[in-house]
N, C-alpha and C positions, 0 to 999 in steps of 0.2 A: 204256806211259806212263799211259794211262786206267783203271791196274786199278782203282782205288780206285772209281771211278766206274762203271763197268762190273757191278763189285759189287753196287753198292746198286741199280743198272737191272735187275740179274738178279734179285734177291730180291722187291723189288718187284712182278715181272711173277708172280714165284710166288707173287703174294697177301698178302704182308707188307706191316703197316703203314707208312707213311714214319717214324712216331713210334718206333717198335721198332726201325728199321735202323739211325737215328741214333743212339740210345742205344747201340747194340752200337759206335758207332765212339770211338778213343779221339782224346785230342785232338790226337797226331801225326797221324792218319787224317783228320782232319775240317782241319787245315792243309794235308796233302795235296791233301785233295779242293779245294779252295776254290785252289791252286796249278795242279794241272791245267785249274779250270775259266777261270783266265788265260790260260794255255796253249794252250787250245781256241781263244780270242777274238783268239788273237794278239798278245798279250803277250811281249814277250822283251829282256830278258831277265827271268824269272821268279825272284827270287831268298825263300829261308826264311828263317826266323830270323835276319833280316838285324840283323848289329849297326855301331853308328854311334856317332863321340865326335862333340860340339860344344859346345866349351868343356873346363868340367873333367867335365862328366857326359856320362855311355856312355849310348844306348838301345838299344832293343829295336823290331821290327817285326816281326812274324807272317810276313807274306807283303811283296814290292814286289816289281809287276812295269810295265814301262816298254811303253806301246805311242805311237810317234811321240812326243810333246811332252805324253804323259797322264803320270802314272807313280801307282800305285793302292797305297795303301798300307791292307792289311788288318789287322785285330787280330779275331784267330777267338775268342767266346769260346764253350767248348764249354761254356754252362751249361744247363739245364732254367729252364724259364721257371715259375718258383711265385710268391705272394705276395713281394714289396719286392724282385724281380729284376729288373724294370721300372726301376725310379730306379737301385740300382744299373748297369744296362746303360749307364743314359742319363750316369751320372759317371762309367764307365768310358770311352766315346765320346768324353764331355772330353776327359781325360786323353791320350786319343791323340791327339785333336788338336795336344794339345801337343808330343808326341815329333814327330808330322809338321811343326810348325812348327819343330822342333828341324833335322829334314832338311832342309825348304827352306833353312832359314839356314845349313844345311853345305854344301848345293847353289851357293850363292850365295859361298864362299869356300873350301870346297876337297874337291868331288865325291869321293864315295868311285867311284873308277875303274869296278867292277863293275856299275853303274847302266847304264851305256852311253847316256847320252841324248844326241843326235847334235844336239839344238838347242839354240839361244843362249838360250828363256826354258822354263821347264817350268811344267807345273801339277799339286800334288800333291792328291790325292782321298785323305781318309781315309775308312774303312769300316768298320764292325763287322761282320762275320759271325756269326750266330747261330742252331745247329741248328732254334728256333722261330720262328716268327710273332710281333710282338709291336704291339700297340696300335697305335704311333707310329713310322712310319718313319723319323725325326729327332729326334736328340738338341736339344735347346733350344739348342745351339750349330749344330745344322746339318747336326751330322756326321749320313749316312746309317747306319741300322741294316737287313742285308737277310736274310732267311732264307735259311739254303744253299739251300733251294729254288727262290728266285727268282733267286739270287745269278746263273749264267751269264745270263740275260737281261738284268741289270743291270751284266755285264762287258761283254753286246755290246751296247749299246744309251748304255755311260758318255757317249761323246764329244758324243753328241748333246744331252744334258740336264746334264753335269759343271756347268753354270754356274745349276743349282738344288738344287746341295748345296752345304757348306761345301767351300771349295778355297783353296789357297794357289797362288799363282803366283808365283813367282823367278825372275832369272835366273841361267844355270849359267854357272858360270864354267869356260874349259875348260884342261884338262889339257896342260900342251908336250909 
């Protein structure tokens, strides 16, 4: 389950830079790794390219995975951090926000089954994942932005600080 992960531990240890491994990974590889690393934290159900209608428009979601009444909705973006990557990053983060509040409000009137959230209110975390480091860990809206790097620290560590990043909380309404 961990190979993706396991991978870049082994390269690493042979001396390879964190900057060189990541590059080598493509961006199904690096959705992968950021899947597993929910995985690890106890996330489940962990779901990929998770797609969602509400209303008349369909979305998209990277990664969403559900631990208790969390449910963490990633958007991986595999880009290199150069000059004007930065602002775009930070209106990409928007942007997702907005799909996530598209979820909550599908949450709150007719759950896509697969989600499995076993409580009466949820709260969704949007996230950008991003192979670099970058200035500002927060988008001007809130949304968190986290290096794969630090990324599993910041899956096991969510529940405790969720309510210092931008979050949505609904209630889910449930399935007969």
């Amino acid at each position: 389950m961990l190979k993706k992960l396991s991978y870049i531990e082994e390269r690493l240890r042979s001396g390879a830079k964190l900057e060189e491994v990541v590059e080598e990974l493509s961006w199904r590889d690096f959705e992968e790794i950021c899947a597993e690393i929910l995985e690890v934290n106890s996330y489940h159900p962990v779901l990929r390219g998770f797609r969602f209608k509400f209303g008349r428009s369909r979305f998209e979601i990277d990664v969403v995975a559900v631990r208790e009444w969390l449910v963490v909705c990633v958007d991986c973006k595999h880009w290199s951090i150069r000059p004007g990557r930065t602002s775009a990053l930070k209106r990409a983060a928007d942007k997702h926000y907005e799909r996530v509040k598209a979820l909550a409000s599908c949450l709150s009137s007719s759950p896509p089954a697969e989600l499995k959230i076993a409580y009466q209110k949820a709260t969704l975390v949007p996230v950008v994942v991003t192979l670099f480091d970058v200035p500002s860990a927060l988008s001007p809206g809130g949304v968190a932005i986290v290096p794969v790097f630090k990324f599993n620290s910041f899956a096991e560590e969510l529940i405790g600080f969720y309510d210092q990043v931008a979050h949505i909380t609904t209630a889910v309404m449930k399935l007969p």
